[in-house]
Steps between C-alpha positions, in 0.01 A plus 500: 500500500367273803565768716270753307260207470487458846494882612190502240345255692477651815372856415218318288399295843578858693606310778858484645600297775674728808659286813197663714222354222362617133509846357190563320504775172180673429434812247451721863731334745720237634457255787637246671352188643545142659619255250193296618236779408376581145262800306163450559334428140285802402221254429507447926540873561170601303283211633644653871406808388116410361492317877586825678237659258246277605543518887575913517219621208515857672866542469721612200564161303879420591725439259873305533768519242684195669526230735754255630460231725646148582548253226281294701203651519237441223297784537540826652534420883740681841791499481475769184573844381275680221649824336304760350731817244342815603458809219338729678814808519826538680512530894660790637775394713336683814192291431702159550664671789173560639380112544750469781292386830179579328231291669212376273372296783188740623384590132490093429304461856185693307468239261241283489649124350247303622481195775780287294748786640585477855821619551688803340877633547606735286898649651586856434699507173818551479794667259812377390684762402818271427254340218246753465218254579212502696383219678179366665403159747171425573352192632139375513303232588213436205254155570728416837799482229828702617680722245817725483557701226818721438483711227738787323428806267804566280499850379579556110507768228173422385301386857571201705519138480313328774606198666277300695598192703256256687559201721287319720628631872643164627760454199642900535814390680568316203350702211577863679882543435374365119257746425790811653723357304292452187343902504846631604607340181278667298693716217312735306617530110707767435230713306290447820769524766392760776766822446516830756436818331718776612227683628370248734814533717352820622179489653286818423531384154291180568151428666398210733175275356325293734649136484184352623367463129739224421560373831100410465524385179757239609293402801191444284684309221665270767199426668322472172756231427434329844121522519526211140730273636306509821241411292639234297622306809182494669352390136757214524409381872134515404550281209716220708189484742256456235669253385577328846146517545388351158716193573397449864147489370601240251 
């Protein structure tokens, strides 16, 4: 009886501790992360998202199905990875194939992000084909702030699930391996989990799409991300120096 008590208990937290950190259940997928980091309350996610809203009104509004982070932040700050469960059909398996060494770099170069942007590195994406994953760095400097952001697309049934890590530049060597480890870890459920048609292992049977779409997309809901916490931490300086100034006039 204790022991179905206690087996109970952990599928109603979803959580079970693995010797390399916490395995996390959700209704799409599985993932593990450091003991020390938690899920990002949904309450945090949407006022992120309103933020983003507010600083990109010509983009698409973004929306993120979840977030984890460090226990010890209090609001949504690097290092931290936001997910988003993508509906929109099946990719062929020539598509994914396709994303190997494709280089968004030039088509970002065209965009106009305004003065707060002055640095952009976006690496050619590459496939795993051991985890049928593809994965994306970029780094950027937004208000004189550096950040590195490594980011996977997990194929599924259904879409993709996007996983999108940001840290400030000068804590990667320590947050890096994390964020590999944390997206390589990422299990879709088994109704969602990615499966090769028979007809995809020959390939006049399958056509190659353009990866540049979601390649983009990823770009712009990184940034997105960056461009508010940019933001927040030069609201945050600002305020300390009005108030250094109020009591120096005191």
């Amino acid at each position: 009886m204790k022991r179905f008590v206690f087996v109970a208990l952990i599928l109603l937290h979803c959580v079970i501790t693995t010797a390399s950190g916490k395995e996390m259940m959700k209704d799409e997928f599985s993932i593990t992360v450091p003991d020390d980091w938690v899920q990002i309350p949904v309450y945090m996610i949407e006022e992120h998202e309103n933020l983003v809203a507010i600083n990109t009104p010509n983009a698409k509004k973004q929306h993120y199905d979840y977030g984890f982070q460090p226990d010890s932040n209090k609001r949504i700050a690097t290092p931290y990875i936001l997910l988003q469960i993508n509906y929109g059909g099946r990719m062929p398996k020539k598509e994914i194939i396709g994303y190997s060494d494709f280089s968004l770099q030039e088509s970002m170069d065209k965009e106009n992000f305004g003065p707060s942007l002055t640095k952009l590195k976006v690496d050619k994406l590459t496939y795993d084909k051991t985890t049928n994953r593809i994965w994306m760095r970029m780094e950027s400097v937004v208000n004189g702030r550096d950040y590195t952001s490594l980011s996977g697309i997990i194929p599924t049934e259904n879409g993709y699930i996007l996983a999108a890590g940001n840290t400030s530049t000068k804590d990667l060597l320590i947050t890096g391996e994390t964020f590999k480890s944390i997206i390589a870890s990422i299990k879709p459920s088994p109704k969602l989990a990615y499966k090769e048609k028979f007809s995809e292992k020959y390939p006049f049977f399958a056509t190659l799409v353009s990866p540049k779409f979601i390649g983009r997309y990823l770009a712009f809901m990184i940034l997105a991300g960056i461009f508010v916490l940019a933001q927040k931490i030069n609201k945050k300086k600002n305020n300390k120096k009005s108030a250094l100034l109020n009591v120096s006039r005191k």
